[in-house]
C-alpha positions as CSV (number, residue, x, y, z in Angstrom):
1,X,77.2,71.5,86.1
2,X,74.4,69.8,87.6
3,X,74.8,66.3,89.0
4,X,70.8,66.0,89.2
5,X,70.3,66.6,85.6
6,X,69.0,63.5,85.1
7,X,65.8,64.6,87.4
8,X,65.2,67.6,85.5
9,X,61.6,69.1,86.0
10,X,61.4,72.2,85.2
11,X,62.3,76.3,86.4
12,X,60.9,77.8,89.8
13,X,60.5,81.6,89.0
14,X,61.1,83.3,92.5
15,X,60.7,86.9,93.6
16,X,63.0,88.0,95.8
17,X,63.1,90.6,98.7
18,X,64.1,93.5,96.3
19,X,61.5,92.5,94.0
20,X,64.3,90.9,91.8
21,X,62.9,87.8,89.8
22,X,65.0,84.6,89.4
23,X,64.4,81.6,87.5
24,X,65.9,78.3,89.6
25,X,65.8,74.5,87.8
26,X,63.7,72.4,89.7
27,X,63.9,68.4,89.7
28,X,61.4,65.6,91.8
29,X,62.1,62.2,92.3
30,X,60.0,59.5,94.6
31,X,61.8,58.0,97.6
32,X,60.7,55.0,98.9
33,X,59.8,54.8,103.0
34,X,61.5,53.4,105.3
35,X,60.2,50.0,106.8
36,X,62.7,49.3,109.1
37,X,63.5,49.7,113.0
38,X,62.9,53.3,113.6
39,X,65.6,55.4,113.7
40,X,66.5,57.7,117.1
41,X,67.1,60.7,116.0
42,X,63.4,62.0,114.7
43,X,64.1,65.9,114.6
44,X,60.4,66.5,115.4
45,X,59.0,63.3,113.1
46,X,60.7,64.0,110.1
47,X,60.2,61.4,107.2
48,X,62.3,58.9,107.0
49,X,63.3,57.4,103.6
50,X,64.9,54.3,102.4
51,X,67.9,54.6,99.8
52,X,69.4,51.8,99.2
53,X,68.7,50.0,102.6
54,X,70.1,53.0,104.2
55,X,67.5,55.1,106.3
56,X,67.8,58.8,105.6
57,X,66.3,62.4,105.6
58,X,65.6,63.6,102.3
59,X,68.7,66.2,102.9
60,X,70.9,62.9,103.2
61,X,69.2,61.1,100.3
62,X,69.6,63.7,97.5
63,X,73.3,64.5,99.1
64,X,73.5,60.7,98.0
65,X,72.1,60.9,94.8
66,X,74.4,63.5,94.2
67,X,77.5,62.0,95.6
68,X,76.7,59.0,93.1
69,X,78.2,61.6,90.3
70,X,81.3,62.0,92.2
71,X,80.8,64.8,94.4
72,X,81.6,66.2,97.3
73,X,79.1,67.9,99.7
74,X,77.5,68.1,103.0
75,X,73.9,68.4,104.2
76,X,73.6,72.0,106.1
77,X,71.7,71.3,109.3
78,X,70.8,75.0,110.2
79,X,68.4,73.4,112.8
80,X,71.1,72.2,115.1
81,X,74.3,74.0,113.5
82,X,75.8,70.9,111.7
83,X,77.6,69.9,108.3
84,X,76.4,65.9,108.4
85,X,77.3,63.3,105.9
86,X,75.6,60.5,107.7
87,X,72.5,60.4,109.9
88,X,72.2,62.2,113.2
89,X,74.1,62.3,115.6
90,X,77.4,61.8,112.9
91,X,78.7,65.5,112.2
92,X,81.1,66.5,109.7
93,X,83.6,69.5,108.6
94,X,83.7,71.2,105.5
95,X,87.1,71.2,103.8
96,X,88.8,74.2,104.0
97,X,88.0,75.5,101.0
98,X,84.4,74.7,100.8
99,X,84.5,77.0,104.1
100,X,86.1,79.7,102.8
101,X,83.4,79.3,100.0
102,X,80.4,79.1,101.8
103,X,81.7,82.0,104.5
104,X,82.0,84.3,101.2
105,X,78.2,83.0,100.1
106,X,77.2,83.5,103.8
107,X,79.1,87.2,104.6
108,X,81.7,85.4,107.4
109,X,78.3,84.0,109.4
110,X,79.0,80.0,109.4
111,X,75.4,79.8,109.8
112,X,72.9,82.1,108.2
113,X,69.1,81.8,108.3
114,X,67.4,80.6,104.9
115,X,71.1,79.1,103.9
116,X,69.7,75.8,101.1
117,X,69.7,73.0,102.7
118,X,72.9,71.1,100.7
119,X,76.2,72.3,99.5
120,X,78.0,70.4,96.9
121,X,81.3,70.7,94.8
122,X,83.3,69.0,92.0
123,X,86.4,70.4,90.0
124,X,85.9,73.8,91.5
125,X,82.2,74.0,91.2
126,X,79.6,74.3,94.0
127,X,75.4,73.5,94.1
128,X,73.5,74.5,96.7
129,X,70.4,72.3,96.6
130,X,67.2,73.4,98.7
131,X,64.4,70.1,99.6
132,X,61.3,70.8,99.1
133,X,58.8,67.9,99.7
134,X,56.3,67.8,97.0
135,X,52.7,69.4,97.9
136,X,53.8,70.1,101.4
137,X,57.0,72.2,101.4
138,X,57.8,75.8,99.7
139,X,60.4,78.4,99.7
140,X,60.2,80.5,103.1
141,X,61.0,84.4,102.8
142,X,64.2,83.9,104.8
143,X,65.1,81.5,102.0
144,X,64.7,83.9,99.2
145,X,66.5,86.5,101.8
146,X,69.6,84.1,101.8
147,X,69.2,83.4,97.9
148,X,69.3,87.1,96.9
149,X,72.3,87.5,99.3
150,X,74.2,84.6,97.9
151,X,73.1,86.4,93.9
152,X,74.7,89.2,95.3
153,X,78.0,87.5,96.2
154,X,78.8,86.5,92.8
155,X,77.2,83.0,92.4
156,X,74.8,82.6,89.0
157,X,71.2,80.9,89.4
158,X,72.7,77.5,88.0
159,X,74.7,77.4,91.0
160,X,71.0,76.7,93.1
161,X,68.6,73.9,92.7
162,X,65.3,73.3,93.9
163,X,64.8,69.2,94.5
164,X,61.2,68.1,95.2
165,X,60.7,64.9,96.7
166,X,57.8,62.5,97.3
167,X,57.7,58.9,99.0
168,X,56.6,56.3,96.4
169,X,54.4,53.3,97.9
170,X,55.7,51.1,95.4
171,X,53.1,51.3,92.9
172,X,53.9,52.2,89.4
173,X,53.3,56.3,89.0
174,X,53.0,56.8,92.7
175,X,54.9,59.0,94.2
């Protein structure tokens, strides 16, 4: 089920709100910066990575790696209430029935507090992916708030991911 297999890690054991524990797969994988023009849209100095020539958040990045395994998904900006495919300003919709989904996960709120930061589906499956960079980032209590909830609608721990990232300088092992 997971498209990111291939960066396996390792499990994040998480306790939730209700004192609930849950075990999610984690992966990590090294970005590269990016070196050229800067871009406009900043959202308060975020980093900037380089896939493939193409400058992107991390949120866009792994939505790429994952689209490279033919699927579908969106990258959830809760900050300014956006489904994006591309960098800011481009803004997207969800397909009809990866609404419907994500309103069920979400209790009818199209936006939720603590909602992972991607949302991906293939052949009737759906991922939700959280970003975390490596040694800076961790899960916020309104994320486990939103993860319990989304448990409690029916969805499994393999359908959640936790992707740490880092920005390689190039060197071998950096990163």
């Amino acid at each position: 089920m997971n498209p990111l297999a291939a960066y396996s890690a390792s499990t994040l054991t998480l306790t939730l709100p209700s004192d609930r524990t849950v075990s999610l797969a984690t992966c990590f994988h090294s970005f590269k910066p990016w070196e050229g023009p800067p871009v406009p849209h900043s959202y308060g100095r975020k980093a900037v990575l380089d896939y493939d020539g193409e400058p992107l958040f991390a949120e866009l990045a792994i939505l790429r790696l994952i689209q490279a395994h033919g699927w579908q998904g969106v990258w959830i900006d809760n900050w300014r209430k956006k489904f994006r495919q591309l960098f800011p300003p481009h803004a997207c919709d969800l397909s009809s029935q990866a609404q419907d989904f994500l309103d069920r996960v979400n209790q009818g709120r199209k936006w939720r507090r603590g909602c992972f930061d991607v949302l991906a589906w293939h052949d009737g499956q759906y991922l939700f992916v959280e970003a975390k960079r490596k040694g800076h980032d961790a899960i916020r209590n309104s994320q486990k708030e939103w993860l319990e909830s989304a448990l409690n609608s029916g969805l499994s721990p393999e359908s959640f991911l936790v992707f740490e990232w880092g920005i390689s300088d190039g060197t071998p092992g950096a990163g």
